[in-house]
Backbone as CSV, one residue per row, in Angstrom:
resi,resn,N_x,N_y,N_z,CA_x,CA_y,CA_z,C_x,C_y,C_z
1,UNK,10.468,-2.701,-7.033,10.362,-2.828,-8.476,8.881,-2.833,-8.884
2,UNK,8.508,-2.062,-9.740,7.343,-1.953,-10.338,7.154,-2.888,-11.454
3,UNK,5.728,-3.656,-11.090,5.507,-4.779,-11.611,4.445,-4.555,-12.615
4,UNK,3.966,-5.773,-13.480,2.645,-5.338,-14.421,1.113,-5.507,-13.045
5,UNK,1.646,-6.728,-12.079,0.725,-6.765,-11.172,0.492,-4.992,-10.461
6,UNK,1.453,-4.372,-9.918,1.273,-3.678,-9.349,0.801,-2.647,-10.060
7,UNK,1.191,-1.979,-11.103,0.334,-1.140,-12.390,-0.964,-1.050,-12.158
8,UNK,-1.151,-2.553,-12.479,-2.443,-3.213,-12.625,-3.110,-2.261,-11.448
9,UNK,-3.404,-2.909,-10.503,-4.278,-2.533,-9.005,-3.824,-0.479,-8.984
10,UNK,-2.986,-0.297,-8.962,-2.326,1.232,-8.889,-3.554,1.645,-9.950
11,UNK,-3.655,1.460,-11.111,-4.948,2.044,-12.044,-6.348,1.617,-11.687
12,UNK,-6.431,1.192,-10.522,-7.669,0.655,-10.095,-7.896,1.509,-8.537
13,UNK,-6.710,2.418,-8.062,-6.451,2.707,-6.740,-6.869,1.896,-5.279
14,UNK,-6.180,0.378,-6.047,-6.362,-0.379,-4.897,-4.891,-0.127,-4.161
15,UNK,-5.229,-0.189,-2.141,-3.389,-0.497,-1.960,-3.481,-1.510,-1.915
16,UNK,-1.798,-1.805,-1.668,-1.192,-2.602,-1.719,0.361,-2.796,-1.046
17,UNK,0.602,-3.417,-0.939,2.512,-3.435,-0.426,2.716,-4.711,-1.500
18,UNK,4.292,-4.065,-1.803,5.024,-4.717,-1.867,6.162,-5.470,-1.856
19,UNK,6.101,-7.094,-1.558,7.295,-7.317,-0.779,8.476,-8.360,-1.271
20,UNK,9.485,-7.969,-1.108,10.430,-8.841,-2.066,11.174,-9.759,-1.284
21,UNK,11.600,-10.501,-1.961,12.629,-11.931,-1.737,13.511,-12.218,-2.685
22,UNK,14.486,-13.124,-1.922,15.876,-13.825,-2.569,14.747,-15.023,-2.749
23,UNK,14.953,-14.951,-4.192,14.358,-16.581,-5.097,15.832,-17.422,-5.326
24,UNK,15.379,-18.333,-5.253,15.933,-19.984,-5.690,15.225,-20.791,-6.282
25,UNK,15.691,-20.292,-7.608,15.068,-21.429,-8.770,14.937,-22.510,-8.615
26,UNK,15.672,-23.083,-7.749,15.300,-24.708,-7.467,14.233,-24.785,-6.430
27,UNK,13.682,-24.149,-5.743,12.505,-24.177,-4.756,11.495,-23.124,-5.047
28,UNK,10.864,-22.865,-6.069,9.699,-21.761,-5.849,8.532,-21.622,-5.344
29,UNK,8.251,-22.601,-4.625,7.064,-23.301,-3.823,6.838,-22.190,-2.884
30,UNK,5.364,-22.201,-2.717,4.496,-21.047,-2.262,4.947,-21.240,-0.536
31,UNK,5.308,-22.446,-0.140,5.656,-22.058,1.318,6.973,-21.713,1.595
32,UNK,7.913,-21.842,0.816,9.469,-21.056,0.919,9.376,-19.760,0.677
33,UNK,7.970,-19.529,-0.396,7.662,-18.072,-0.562,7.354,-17.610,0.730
34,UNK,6.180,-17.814,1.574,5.854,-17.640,2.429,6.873,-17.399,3.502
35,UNK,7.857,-18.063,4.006,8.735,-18.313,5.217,9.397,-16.967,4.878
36,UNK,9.958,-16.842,3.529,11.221,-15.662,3.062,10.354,-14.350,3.627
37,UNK,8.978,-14.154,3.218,8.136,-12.966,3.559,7.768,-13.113,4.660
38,UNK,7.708,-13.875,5.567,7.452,-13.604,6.554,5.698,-14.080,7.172
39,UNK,5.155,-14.813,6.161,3.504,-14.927,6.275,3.316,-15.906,6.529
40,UNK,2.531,-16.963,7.008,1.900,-17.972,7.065,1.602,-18.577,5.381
41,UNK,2.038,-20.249,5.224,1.445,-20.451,4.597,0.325,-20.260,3.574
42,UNK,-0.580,-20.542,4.671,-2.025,-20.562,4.262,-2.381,-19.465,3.569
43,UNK,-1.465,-18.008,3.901,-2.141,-16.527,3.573,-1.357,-16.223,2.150
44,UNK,-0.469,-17.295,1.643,0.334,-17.001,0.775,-0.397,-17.611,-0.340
45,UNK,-1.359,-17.110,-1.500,-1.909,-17.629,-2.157,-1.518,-18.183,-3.526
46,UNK,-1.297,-19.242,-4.031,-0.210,-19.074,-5.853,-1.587,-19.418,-6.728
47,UNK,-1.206,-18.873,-7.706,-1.741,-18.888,-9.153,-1.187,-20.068,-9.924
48,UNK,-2.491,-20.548,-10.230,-1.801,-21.861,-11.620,-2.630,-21.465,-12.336
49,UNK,-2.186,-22.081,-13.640,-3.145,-21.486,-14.734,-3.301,-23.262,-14.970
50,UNK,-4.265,-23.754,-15.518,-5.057,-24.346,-15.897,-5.375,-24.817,-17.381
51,UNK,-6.008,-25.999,-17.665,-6.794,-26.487,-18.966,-7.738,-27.018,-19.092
52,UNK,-8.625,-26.830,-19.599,-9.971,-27.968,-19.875,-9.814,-28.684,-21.391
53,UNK,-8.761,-28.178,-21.854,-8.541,-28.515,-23.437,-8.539,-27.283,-24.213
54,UNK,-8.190,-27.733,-25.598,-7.815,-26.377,-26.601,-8.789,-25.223,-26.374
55,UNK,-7.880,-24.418,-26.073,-8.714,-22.809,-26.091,-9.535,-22.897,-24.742
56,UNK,-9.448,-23.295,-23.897,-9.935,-23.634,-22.598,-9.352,-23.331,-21.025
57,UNK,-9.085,-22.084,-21.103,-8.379,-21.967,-19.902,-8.338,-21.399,-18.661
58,UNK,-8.520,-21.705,-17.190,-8.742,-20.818,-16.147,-7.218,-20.910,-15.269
59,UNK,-7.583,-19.675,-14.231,-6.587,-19.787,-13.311,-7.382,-19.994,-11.945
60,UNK,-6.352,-21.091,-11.357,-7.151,-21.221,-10.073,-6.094,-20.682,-8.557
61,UNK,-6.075,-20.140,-7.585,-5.959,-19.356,-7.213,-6.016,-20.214,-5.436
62,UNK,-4.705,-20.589,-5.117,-5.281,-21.301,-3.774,-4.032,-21.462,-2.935
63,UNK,-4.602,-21.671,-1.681,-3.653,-21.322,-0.721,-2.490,-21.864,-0.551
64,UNK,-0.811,-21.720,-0.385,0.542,-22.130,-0.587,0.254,-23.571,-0.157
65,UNK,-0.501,-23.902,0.766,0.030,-24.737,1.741,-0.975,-26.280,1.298
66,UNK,-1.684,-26.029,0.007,-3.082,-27.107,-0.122,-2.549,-27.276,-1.571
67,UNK,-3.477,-28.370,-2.170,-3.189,-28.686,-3.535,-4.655,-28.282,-4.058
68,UNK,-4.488,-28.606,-5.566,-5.658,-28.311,-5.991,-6.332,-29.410,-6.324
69,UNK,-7.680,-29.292,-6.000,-8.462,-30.144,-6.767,-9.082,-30.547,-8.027
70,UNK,-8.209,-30.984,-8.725,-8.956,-30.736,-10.599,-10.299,-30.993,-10.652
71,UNK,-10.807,-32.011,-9.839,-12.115,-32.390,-10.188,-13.283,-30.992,-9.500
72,UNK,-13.139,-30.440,-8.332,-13.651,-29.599,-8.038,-13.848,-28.458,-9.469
73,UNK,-12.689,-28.173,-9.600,-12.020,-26.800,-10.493,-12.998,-27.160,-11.821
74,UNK,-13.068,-28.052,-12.105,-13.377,-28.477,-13.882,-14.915,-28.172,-13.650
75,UNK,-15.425,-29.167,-12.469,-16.690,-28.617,-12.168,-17.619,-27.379,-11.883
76,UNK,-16.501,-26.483,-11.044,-17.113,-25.282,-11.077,-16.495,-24.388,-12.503
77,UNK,-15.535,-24.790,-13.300,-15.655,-24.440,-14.557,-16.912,-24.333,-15.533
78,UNK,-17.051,-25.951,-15.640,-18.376,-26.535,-16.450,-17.229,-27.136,-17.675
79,UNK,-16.009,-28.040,-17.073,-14.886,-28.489,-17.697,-15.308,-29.761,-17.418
80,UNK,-15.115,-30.784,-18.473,-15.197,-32.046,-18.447,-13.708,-32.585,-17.635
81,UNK,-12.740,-31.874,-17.692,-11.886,-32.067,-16.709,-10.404,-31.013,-16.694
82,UNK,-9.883,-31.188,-15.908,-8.933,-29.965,-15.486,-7.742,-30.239,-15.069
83,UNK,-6.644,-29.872,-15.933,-5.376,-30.030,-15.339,-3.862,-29.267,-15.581
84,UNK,-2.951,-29.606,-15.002,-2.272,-27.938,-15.495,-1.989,-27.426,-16.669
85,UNK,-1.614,-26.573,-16.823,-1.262,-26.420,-18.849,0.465,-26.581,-18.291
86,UNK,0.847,-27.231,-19.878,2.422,-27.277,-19.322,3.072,-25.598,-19.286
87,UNK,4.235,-26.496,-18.622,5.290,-25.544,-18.404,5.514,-24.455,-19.393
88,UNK,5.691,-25.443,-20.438,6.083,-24.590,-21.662,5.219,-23.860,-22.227
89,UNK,3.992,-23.988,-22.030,2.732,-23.175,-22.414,2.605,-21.600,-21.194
90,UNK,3.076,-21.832,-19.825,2.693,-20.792,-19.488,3.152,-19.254,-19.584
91,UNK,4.313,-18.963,-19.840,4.838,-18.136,-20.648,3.845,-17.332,-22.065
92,UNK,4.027,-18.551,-22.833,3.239,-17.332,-24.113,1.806,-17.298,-23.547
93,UNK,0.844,-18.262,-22.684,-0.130,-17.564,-22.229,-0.843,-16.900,-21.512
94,UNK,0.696,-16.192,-20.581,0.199,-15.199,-19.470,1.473,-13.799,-19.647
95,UNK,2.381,-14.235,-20.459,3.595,-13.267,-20.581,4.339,-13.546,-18.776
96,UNK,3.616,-14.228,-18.447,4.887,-14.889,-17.060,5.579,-16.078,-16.873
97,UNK,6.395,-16.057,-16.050,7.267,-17.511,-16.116,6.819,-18.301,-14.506
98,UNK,7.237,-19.387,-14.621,6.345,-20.318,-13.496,7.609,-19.593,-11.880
99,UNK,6.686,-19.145,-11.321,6.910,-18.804,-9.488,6.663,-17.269,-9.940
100,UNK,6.315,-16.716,-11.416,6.095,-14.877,-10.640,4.259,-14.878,-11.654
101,UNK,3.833,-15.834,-11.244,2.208,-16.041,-12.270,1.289,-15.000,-11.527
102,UNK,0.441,-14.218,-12.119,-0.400,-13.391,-11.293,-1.918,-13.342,-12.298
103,UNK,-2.938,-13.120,-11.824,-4.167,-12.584,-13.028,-3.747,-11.650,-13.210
104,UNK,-3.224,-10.287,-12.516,-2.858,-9.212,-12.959,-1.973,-9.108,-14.237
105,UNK,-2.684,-8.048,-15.396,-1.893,-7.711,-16.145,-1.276,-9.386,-17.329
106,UNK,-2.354,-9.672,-17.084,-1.343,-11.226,-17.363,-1.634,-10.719,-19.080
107,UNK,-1.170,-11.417,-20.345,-1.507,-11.407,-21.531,-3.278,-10.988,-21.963
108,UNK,-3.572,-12.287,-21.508,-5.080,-12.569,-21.525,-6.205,-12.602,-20.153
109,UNK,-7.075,-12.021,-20.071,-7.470,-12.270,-18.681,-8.714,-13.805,-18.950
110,UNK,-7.794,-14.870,-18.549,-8.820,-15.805,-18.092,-10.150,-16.212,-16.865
111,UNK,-10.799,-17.076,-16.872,-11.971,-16.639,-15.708,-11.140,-17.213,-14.260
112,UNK,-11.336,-16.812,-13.075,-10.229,-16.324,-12.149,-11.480,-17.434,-10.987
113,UNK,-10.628,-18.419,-10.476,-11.303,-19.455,-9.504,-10.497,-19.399,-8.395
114,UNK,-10.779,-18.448,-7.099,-10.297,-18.754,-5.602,-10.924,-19.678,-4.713
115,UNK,-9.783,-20.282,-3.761,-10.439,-20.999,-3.100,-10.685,-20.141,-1.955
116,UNK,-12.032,-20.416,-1.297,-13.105,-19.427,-0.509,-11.980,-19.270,1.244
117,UNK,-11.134,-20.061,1.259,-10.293,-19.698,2.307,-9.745,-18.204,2.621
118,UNK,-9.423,-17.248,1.011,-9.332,-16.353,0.685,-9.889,-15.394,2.022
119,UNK,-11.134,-15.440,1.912,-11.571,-14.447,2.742,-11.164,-14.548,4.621
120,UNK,-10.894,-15.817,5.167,-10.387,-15.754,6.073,-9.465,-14.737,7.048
121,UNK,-8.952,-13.899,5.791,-7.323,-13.332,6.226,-8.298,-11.594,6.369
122,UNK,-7.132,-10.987,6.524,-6.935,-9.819,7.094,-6.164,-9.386,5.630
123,UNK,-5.268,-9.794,5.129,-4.354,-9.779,4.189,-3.665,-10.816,3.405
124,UNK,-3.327,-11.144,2.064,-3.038,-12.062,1.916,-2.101,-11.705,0.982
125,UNK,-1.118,-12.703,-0.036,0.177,-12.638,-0.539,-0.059,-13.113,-1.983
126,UNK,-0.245,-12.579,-3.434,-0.140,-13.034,-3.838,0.829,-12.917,-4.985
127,UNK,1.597,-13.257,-6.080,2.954,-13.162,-7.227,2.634,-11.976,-7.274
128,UNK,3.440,-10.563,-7.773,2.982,-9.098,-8.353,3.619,-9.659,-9.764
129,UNK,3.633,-11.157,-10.323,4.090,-10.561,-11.478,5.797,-11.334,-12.143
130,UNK,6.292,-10.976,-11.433,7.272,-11.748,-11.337,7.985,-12.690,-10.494
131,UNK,9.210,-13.561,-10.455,9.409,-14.085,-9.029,10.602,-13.439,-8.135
132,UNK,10.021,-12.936,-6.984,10.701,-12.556,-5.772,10.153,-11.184,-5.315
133,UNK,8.855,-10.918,-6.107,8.459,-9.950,-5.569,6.473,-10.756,-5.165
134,UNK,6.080,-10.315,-4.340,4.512,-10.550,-3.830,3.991,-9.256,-3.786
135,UNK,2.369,-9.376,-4.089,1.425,-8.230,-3.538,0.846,-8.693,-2.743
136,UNK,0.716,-7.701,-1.312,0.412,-7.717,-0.094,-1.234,-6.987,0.298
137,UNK,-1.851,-7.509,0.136,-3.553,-6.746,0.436,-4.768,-7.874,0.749
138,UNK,-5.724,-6.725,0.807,-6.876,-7.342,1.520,-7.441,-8.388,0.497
139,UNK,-8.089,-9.011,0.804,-8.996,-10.347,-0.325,-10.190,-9.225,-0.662
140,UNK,-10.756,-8.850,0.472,-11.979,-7.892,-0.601,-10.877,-7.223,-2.148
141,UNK,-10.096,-6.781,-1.580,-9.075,-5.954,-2.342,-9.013,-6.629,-3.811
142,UNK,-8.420,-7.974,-3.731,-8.051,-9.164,-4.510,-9.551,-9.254,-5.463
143,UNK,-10.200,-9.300,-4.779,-11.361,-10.120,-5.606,-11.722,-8.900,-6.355
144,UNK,-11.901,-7.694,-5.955,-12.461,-6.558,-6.855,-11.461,-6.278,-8.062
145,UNK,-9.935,-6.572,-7.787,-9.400,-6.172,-8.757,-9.544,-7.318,-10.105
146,UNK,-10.101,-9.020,-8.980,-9.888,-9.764,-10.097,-11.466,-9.595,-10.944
147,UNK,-11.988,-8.765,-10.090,-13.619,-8.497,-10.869,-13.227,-7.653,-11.944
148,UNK,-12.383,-6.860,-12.094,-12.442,-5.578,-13.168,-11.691,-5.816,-14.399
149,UNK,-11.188,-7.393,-14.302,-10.651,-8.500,-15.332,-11.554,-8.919,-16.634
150,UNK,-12.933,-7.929,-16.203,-14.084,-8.482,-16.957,-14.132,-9.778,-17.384
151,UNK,-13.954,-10.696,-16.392,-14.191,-12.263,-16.633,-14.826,-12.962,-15.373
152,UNK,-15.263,-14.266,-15.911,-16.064,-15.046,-14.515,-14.550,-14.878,-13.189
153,UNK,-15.443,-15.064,-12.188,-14.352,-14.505,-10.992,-15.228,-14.973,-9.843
154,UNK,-14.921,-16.318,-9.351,-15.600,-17.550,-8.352,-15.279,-17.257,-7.418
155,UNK,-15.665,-17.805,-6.111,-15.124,-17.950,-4.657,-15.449,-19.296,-4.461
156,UNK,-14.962,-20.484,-4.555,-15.472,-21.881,-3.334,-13.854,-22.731,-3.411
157,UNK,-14.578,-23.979,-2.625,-13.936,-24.666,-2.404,-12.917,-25.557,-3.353
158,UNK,-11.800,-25.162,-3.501,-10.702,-25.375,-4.579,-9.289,-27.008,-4.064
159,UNK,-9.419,-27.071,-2.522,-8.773,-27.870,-2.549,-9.165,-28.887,-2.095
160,UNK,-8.181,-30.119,-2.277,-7.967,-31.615,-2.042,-7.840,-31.713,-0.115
161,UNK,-8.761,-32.508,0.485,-8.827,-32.554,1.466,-7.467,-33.654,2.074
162,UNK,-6.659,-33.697,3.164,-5.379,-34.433,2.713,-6.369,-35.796,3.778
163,UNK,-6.086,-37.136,3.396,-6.026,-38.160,4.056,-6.318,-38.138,5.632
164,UNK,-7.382,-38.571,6.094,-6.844,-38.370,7.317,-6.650,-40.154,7.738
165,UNK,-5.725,-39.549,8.713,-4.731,-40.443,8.941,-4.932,-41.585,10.563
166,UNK,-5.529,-42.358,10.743,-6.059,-43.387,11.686,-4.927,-44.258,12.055
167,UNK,-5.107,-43.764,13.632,-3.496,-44.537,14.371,-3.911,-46.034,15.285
């Protein structure tokens, strides 16, 4: 199925694959995404879109398997602070619904924050757009298309380090 993500990159002659899944609305979490496709976690990247307050908005861009860090995110914004936009907001401000979120093609192109793990991969996974389909490509790939978004377009460190844990 041809997506607005995939359009998107296709007018840019980036490749790409793309790969589909049986969704379950009750689980859309980036690592059930991951398992159904076949990828690692980590390489399965989701999109949230973001707030710093009215008229204030980024997407941050980080790996299935980590959370995000608001305080990082707001900072490399230049956001006094950062947190998700609701549910009900993401729809009219990307024309997507929550598990198929992409920068591609979205309504508006907001400024686009990955976490620098990104480049690790060989290939990585991210929404084409809707849910049950992913785009499959390189991170150089990713980042050039999210460059031609004509908006700020980051690379660092995006997540919450988890607890470590003393036995």
């Amino acid at each position: 199925m041809k997506t607005n993500g995939a359009r998107f990159l296709e007018g840019l002659n980036i490749p790409f694959e793309l790969r589909e899944y049986d969704v379950d609305p009750d689980d859309l979490s980036a690592t059930t995404v991951a398992r159904k496709i076949g990828m690692p976690a980590e390489q399965v990247f989701k999109t949230l879109l973001t707030t710093g307050g009215p008229g204030a908005f980024v997407f941050a861009v980080i790996p299935g398997n980590a959370e995000l860090d608001f305080k990082k995110l707001a900072r490399a914004a230049g956001l006094r602070k950062a947190e998700m936009v609701s549910l009900k907001d993401v729809q009219p401000l990307t024309g997507y619904i929550r598990g198929g979120v992409t920068i591609f093609g979205a309504k508006k192109a907001f400024p686009v924050f990955v976490d620098e793990t990104v480049i690790l991969f060989d290939r990585i996974s991210v929404s084409a757009g809707t849910r049950g389909t992913q785009l499959i490509l390189s991170p150089n790939d990713y980042l050039r298309a999210a460059a031609a978004l004509d908006v700020p377009v980051q690379t660092l460190d995006l997540t919450r380090t988890a607890p470590e844990v003393h036995s």
